[in-house]
N, C-alpha and C positions, 0 to 999 in steps of 0.2 A: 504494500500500500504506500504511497505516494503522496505528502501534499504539498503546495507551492508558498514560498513562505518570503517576502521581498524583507530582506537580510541590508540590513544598514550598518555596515563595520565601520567601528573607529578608524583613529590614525591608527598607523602600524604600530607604530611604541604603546599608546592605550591598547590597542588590542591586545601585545605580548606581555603588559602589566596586568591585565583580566588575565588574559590562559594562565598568567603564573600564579596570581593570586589564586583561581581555582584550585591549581595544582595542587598547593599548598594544603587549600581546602579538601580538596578528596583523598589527602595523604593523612587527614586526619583523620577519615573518617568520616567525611560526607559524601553521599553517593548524591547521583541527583532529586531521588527517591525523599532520602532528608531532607536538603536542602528545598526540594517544593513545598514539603513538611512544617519546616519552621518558619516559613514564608505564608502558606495557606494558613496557618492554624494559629496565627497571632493574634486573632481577633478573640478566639476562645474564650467562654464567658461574659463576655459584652457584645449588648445588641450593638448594630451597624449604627445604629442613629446617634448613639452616646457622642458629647459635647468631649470636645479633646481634652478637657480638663480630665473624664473620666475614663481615657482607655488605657487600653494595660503599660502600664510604664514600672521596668520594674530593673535593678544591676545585673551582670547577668547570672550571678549564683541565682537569683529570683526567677529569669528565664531559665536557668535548667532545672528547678522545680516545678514553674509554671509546665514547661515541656513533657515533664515528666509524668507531670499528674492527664496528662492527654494522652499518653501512649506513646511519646519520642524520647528515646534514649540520646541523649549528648550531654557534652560536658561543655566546662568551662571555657576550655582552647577552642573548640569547635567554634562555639556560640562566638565567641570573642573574632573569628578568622572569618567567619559570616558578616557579622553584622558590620565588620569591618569594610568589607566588600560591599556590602551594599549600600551604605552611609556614604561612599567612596561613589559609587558605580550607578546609584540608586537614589540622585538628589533632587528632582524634580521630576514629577513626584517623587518624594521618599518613599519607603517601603516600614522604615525603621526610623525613629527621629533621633539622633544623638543627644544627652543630655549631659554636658561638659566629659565626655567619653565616658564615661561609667557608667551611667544608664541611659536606658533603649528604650523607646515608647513607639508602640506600632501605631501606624496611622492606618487609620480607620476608614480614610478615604482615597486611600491608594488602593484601586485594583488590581491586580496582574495577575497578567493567566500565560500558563505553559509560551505561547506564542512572543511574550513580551521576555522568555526567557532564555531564548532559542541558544544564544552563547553558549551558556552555563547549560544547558540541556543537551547540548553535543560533547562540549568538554566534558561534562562529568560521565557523561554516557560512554564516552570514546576512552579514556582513563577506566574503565571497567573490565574492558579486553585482556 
């Protein structure tokens, strides 16, 4: 199966700064399978409509219990080499709000789907082999 997907690469240098910081990432232990995981499931327990004063903002020992109590195993380095990447990669719309680097507040109004992640969906897919 086949589908057609119009791919908007960085510069070259941004690009090979993404492939590495993935690298990094699925060396840790994130497949892309996680990695959609703690992306999709940041909303958990608050409705969509909550005022950003109340969505999940938490350091990230908080997210790998928050994570944990949903069914995703990660740790600290993980989380930390993530959210790193996407605060980085993922600043309009954020995905993740940094909060003086220590804590993460997921924005509640960012959507992304598979499609908007296609980089990260090949590298960590292709890093599986």
């Amino acid at each position: 199966m086949y589908f057609e997907h119009k791919l908007r690469l960085p510069d070259d240098e941004t690009l090979k700064g993404r492939l590495n910081q993935l690298c990094r990432i699925y060396t840790a232990g994130v497949n892309y399978e996680l990695f959609w995981g703690i992306i999709s499931n940041r909303w958990n327990d608050k409705p969509s409509s909550t005022r950003p004063t109340d969505w999940n903002l938490f350091d990230v020992e908080g997210w790998v219990v928050f994570y944990k109590k949903h069914g995703f195993k990660t740790d600290v380095y993980q989380l930390e080499l993530v959210f790193k990447y996407l605060t980085t990669y993922y600043s309009g719309p954020s995905i993740f709000i940094s909060q003086s680097g220590t804590r993460y507040q997921a924005n509640h109004r960012s959507h992304v789907s598979h499609d908007d992640l296609i980089i990260e969906r090949i590298a960590l897919m292709a890093l599986e082999c």
